[in-house]
C-alpha positions in Angstrom: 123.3 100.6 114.5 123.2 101.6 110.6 121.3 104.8 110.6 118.1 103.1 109.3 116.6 106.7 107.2 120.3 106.9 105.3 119.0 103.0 103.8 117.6 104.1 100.2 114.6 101.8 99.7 113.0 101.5 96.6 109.4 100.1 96.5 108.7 97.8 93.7 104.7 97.1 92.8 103.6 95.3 89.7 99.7 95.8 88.4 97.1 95.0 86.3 94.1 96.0 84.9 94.2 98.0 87.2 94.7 102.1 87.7 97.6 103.4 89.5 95.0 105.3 91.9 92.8 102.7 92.6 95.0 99.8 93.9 95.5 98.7 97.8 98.9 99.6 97.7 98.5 103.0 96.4 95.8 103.6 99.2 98.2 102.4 101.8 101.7 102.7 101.6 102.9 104.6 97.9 104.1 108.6 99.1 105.5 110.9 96.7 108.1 111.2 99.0 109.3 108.0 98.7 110.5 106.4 95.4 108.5 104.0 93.9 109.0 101.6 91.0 105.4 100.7 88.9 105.3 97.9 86.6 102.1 97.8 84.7 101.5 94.4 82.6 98.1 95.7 81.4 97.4 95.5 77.7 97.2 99.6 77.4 99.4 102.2 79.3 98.3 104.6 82.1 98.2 108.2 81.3 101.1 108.9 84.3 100.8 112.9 84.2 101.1 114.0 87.9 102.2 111.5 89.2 105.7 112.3 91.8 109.0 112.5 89.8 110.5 110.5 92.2 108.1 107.5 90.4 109.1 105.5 88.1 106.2 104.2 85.5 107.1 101.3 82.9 104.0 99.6 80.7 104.8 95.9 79.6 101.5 95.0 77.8 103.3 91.6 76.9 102.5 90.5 80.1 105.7 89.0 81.3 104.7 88.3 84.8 105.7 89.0 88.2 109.2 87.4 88.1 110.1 89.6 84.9 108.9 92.6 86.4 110.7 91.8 89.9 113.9 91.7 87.6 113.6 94.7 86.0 113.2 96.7 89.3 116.3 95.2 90.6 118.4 95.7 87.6 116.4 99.7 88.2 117.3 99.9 91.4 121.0 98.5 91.3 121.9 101.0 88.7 120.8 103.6 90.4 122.0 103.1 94.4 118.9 101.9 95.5 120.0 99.2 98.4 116.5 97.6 99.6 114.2 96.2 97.3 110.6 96.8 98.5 108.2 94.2 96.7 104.9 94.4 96.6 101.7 93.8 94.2 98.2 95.9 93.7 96.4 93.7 96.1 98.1 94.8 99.4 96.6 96.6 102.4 99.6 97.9 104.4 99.5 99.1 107.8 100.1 103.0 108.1 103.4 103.1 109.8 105.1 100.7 107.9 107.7 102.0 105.9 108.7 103.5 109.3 108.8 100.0 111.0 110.8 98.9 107.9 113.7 101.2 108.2 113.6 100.7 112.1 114.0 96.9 111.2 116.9 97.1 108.9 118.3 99.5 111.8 117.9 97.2 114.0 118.8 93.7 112.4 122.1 94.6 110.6 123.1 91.4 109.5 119.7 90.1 107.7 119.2 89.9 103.9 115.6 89.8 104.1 112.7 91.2 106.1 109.3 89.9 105.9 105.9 90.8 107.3 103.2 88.8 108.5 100.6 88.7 106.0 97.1 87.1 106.3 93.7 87.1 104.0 89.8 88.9 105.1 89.4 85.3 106.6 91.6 86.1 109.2 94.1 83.4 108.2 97.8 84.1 107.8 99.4 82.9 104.3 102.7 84.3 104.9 105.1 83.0 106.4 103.8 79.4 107.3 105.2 76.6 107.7 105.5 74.0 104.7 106.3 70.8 103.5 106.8 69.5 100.2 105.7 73.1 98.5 102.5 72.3 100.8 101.9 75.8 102.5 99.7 75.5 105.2 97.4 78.5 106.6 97.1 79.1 110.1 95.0 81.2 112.3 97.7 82.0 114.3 100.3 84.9 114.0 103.4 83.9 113.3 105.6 84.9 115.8 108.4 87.7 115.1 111.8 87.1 115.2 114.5 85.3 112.8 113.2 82.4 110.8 114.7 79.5 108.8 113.6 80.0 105.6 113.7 75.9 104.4 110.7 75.4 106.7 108.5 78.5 105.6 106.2 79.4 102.4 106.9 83.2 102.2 105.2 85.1 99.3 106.5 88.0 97.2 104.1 91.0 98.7 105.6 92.6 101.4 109.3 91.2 101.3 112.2 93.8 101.6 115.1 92.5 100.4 118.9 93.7 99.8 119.7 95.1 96.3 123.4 93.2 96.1 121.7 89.8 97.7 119.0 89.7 95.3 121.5 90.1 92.5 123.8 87.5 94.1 120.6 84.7 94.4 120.2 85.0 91.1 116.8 87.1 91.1 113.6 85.7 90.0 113.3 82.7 87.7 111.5 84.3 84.9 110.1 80.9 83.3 107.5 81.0 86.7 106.0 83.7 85.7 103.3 84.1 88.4 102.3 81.3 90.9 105.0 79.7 93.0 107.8 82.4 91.7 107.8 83.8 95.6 108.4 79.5 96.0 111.3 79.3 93.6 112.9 82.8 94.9 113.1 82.3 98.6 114.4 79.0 97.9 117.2 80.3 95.8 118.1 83.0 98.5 118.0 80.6 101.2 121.0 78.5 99.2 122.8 81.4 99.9 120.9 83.2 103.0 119.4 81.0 105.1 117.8 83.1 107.3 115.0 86.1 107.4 114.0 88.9 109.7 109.6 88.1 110.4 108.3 91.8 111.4 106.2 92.6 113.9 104.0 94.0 111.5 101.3 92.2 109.8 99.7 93.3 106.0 96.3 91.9 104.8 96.1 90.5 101.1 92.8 91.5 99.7 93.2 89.7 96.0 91.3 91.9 93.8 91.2 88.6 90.6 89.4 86.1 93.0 86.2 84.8 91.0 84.1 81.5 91.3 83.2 81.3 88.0 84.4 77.7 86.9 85.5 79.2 83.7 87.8 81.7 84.9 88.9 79.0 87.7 90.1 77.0 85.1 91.6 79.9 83.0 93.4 80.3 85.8 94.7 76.7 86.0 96.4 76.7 82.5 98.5 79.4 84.1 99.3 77.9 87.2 100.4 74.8 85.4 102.4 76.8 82.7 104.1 78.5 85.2 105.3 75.8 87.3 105.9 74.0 84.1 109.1 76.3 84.7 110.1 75.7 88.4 113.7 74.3 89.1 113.4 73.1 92.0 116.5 72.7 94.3 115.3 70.5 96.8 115.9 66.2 96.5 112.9 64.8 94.7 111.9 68.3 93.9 110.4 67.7 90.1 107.9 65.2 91.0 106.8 67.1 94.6 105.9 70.2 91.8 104.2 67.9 89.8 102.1 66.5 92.9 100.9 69.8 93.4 99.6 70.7 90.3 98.1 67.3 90.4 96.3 67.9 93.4 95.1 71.1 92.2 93.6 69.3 89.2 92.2 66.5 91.4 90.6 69.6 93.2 89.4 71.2 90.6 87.7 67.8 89.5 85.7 67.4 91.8 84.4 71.0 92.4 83.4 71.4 88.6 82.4 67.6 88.5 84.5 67.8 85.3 87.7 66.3 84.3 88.6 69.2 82.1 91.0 70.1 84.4 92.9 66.7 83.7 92.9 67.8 80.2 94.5 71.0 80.9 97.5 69.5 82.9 98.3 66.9 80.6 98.1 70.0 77.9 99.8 72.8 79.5 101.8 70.9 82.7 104.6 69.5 79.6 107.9 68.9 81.2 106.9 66.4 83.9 103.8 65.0 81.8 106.8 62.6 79.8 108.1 61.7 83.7 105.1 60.5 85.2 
């Protein structure tokens, strides 16, 4: 068994708007004795005095996303011997002993790529990993049950993973042109090309999104940038291109009929641009 505290884990989290002190994942799992990788996208930098040595601060106030940031970290962490990849966001709520049940994990499941927790929302249901069909996640009640996983049949998002430096290289990283939602989509399906299989934890994480709003204005903000970004999916899968485009559809049908509007039509037939000329 690999001697799971020699693994040098480097934990990845990308914020904004937000202080350093104030996030879930600062409250929950960040330690000065670990190292620890921060990429802020806010408009203004953080004053960073105090904070560990062992922390590594960057400010990006052109906003380049998560899959940028993700990037950068692993470019970071392969230069400098790091050989996990811990990634995370502001909006996690860890459970206290889980960096230890993370290094007891890679101990213990040599040949995985890829370890994963169980993560679920305030409602109680689990978003990660559930099954899912045509880029159709579906949210269950139920824990998911630990053990290895085919990744093909699972929706896994971005907090929480742990992932090997070299395989992360080797899958080609994170596709920067989808930027923010469905870039967890497009990354585990390029490392499944290549690693078919994950570790699922027996540990679960709650995600408590701090950006949630029901103002329709901000919901449909909030479209535009779910359609630009997976304006830039590449999707591996047969028929892949038009399943994307059915789900930003349905998103805009959705949004239709919740706004009584067809503003959101508008905005995918304006922002949604490399499928618009297919359909």
């Amino acid at each position: 068994m690999i001697n799971p505290s020699a693994a040098k884990i480097l934990i990845v989290t990308v914020i904004y708007n937000q202080k350093i002190t104030g996030t879930n994942i600062y409250k929950t799992l960040l330690s000065e004795k670990e190292s620890v990788y921060i990429h802020d996208n806010s408009p203004n930098p953080q004053h960073t005095d105090g904070l560990p040595e062992s922390w590594k601060y960057f400010s990006d106030p052109s906003n380049p996303g998560l899959s940028a940031a993700y990037n950068r970290a692993a470019g970071y962490a392969a230069a400098n011997g790091y050989d996990w990849l811990l990634l995370t966001d502001q909006d996690t709520i860890f459970p206290e002993d889980a960096l230890a049940t993370y290094r007891r994990d890679i101990g213990e499941h040599t040949t995985q790529r890829l370890l994963i927790p169980s993560v679920k929302i305030p409602d109680g249901r689990y978003i990660s990993p559930v099954k899912s069909r045509l880029y159709f996640p579906r949210p269950s009640t139920r824990k998911p049950v630990p053990g290895k996983i085919e990744l093909k049949e699972y929706a896994v998002i971005n907090s929480g993973i742990l992932v090997a430096t070299d395989s992360f290289i080797s899958c080609g990283g994170y596709n920067e042109n989808v930027f923010l939602d469905f870039s967890d989509f497009q990354f585990v399906e390029r490392f499944a090309s290549k690693y078919p299989e994950a570790w699922l934890m027996d540990m679960t994480c709650v995600q408590n999104f701090s950006n949630l709003s029901d103002s329709t204005e901000r919901k449909l903000a909030r479209f535009g940038l779910f359609c630009r970004s997976l304006s830039g999916y590449s999707p591996l899968k047969a028929f892949g291109k038009p399943m994307i485009a059915a789900v930003v559809l349905k998103r805009a049908v959705s949004l239709c009929l919740s706004a009584k509007s067809l503003r959101p039509l508008s905005i995918f037939f304006t922002n949604f641009k490399p499928y618009i000329k297919k359909l």
